[in-house]
C-alpha positions as semicolon CSV with decimal commas, in nm:
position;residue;x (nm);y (nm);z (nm)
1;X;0,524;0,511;0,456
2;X;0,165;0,525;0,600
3;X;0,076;0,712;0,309
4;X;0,207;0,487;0,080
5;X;0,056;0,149;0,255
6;X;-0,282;0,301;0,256
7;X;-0,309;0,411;-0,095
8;X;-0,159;0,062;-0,200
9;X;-0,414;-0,110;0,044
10;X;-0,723;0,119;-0,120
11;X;-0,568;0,041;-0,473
12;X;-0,590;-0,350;-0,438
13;X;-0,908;-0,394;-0,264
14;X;-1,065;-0,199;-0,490
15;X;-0,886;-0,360;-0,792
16;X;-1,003;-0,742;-0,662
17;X;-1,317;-0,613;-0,532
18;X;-1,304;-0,718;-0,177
19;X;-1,483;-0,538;0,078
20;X;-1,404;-0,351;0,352
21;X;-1,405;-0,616;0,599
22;X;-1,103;-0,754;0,450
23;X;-0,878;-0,415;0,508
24;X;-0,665;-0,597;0,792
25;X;-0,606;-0,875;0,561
26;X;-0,503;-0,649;0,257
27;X;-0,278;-0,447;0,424
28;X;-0,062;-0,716;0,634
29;X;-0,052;-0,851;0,224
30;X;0,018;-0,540;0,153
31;X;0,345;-0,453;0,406
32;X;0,459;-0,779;0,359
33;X;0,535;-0,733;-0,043
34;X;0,661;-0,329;0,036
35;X;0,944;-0,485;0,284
36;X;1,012;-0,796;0,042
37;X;1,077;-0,552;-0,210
38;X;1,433;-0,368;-0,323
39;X;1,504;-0,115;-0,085
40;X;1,681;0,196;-0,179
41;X;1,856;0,205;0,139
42;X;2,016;-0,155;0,096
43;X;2,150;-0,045;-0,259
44;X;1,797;-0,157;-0,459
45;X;1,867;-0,534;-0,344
46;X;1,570;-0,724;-0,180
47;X;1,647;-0,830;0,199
48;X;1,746;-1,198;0,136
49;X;2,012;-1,027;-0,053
50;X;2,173;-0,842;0,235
């Protein structure tokens, strides 16, 4: 998961163009949307579903 958050944190800042200052910002953004997302462990549903 680390893995994951940090190449989807890199990805975005670099996509808006924010700089590095804002790295806590993008990846609290970041884990938020990952664990609103459809899990495969809940059956691909999104957590207001379960």
């Amino acid at each position: 998961m680390n893995r994951t958050l940090n190449e989807r944190v890199k990805s975005i800042r670099i996509h808006v163009g924010l700089p590095k200052t804002f790295w806590a910002d993008v990846v609290s953004t970041t884990a938020y949307l990952i664990n609103q997302g459809p899990s495969i462990f809940i059956g691909f549903k999104i957590p207001e579903e379960e």
